[in-house]
C-alpha positions as CSV (number, residue, x, y, z in Angstrom):
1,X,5.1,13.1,-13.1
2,X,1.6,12.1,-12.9
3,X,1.3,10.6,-16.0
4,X,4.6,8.7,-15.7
5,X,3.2,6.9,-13.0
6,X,0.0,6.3,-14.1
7,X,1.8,4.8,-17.6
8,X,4.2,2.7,-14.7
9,X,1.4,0.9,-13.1
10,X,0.2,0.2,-17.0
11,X,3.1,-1.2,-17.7
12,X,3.6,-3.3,-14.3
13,X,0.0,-4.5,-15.1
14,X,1.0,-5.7,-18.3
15,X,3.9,-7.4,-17.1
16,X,2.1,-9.0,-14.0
17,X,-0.8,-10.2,-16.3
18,X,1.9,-11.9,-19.4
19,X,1.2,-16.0,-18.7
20,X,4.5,-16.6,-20.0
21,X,6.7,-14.2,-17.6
22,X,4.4,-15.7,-14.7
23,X,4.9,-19.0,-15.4
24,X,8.8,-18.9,-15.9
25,X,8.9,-16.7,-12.1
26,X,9.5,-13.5,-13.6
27,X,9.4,-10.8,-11.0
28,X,8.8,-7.6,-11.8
29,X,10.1,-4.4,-9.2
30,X,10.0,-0.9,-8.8
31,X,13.9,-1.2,-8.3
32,X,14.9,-4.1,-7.5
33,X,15.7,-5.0,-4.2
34,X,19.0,-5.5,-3.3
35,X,18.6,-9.5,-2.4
36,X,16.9,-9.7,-6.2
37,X,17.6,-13.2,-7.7
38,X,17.6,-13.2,-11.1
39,X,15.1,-13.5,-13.0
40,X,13.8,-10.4,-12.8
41,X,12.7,-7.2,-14.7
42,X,13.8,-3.7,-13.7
43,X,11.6,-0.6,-14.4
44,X,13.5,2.7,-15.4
45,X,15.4,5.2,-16.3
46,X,12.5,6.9,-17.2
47,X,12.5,10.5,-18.5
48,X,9.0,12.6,-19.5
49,X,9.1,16.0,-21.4
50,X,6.2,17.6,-22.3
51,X,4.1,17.2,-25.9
52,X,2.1,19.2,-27.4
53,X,-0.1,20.7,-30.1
54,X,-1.8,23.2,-31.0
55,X,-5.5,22.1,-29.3
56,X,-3.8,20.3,-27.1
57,X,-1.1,17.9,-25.1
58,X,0.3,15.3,-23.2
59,X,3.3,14.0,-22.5
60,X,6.5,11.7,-24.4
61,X,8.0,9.2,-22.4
62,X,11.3,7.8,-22.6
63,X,11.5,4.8,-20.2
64,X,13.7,1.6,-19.8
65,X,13.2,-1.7,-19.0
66,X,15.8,-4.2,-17.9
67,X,15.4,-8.1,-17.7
68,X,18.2,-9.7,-15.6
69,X,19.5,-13.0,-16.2
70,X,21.9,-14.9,-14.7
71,X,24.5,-16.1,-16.6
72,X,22.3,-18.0,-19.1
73,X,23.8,-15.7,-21.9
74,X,22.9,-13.7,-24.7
75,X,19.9,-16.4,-26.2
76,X,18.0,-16.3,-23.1
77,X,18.4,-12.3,-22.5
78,X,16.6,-11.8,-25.8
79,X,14.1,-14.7,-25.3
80,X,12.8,-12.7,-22.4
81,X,13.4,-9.3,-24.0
82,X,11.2,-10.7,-26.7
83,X,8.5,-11.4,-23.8
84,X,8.2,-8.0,-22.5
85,X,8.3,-6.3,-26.1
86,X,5.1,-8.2,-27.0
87,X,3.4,-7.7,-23.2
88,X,4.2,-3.8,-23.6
89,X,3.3,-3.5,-26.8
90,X,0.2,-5.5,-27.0
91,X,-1.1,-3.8,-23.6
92,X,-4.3,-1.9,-23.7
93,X,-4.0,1.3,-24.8
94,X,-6.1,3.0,-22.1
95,X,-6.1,3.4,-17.9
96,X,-5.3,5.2,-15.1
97,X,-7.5,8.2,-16.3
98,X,-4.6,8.1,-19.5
99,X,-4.5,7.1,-23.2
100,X,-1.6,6.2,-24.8
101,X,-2.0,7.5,-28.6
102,X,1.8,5.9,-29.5
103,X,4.0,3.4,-28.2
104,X,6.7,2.0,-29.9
105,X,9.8,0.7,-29.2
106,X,12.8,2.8,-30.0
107,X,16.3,0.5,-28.7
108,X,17.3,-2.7,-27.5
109,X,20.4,-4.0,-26.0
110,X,21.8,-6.6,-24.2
111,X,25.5,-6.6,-22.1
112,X,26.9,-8.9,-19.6
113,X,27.6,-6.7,-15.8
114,X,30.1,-7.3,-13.5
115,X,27.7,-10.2,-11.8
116,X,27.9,-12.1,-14.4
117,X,24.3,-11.6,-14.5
118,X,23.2,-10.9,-18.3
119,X,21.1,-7.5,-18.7
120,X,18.7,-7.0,-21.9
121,X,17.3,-3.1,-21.5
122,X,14.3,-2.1,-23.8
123,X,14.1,1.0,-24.1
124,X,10.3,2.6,-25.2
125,X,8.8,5.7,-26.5
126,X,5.2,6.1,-25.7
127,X,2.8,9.3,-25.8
128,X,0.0,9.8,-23.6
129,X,-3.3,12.1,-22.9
130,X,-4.9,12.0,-20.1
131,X,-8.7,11.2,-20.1
């Protein structure tokens, strides 16, 4: 899970660092708490299975990430969502001792939870080495 964590703290990096999450008070958690107001973005599931080849490997992730709205519907779910896509994607491609040699992403979807709250999930594939 080494490299699940060290692709985490990319990701959280990535988020932190987006000018446009910042400024709109996007928080970004590990979990969120369970006083989180929403805006916020939620990392995982996250799943990792093994990748390799035959002079070598790494690893394929499978991870989520949720933005949380309140109940400012589906339009401002996938403005956001449309945030983090671009700040994951257009991340570099290297830290943390890793290099991620493919990232796309694979799902997106947003629902309305029992809150109220409106929840977009991206869900990402990536595959990393380690340097």
């Amino acid at each position: 899970m080494d490299a699940s964590l060290r692709l985490q703290r990319l990701i959280v990096a990535a988020l932190a660092a987006d000018p446009e999450l910042a400024a709109a008070g996007v928080a970004v958690h590990d979990g969120p708490p369970a006083d989180a107001r929403p805006p916020f973005i939620g990392l995982g599931p996250d799943a990792m299975v093994p990748w390799r080849w035959k002079d070598g490997g790494g690893d394929e992730h499978r991870l989520t990430i949720s933005a949380w709205l309140g109940r400012d519907g589906m339009a401002g779910a996938k403005a956001l969502m449309a945030r983090i896509e671009a700040a994951v994607l257009g991340m570099p491609r290297a830290g943390e001792g890793l290099r991620i040699v493919g990232l796309r992403l694979a799902r997106a979807q947003v629902r309305r939870n029992p809150k109220s709250w409106t929840e977009g999930r991206l869900e990402f594939i990536a595959r990393t080495i380690k340097e």
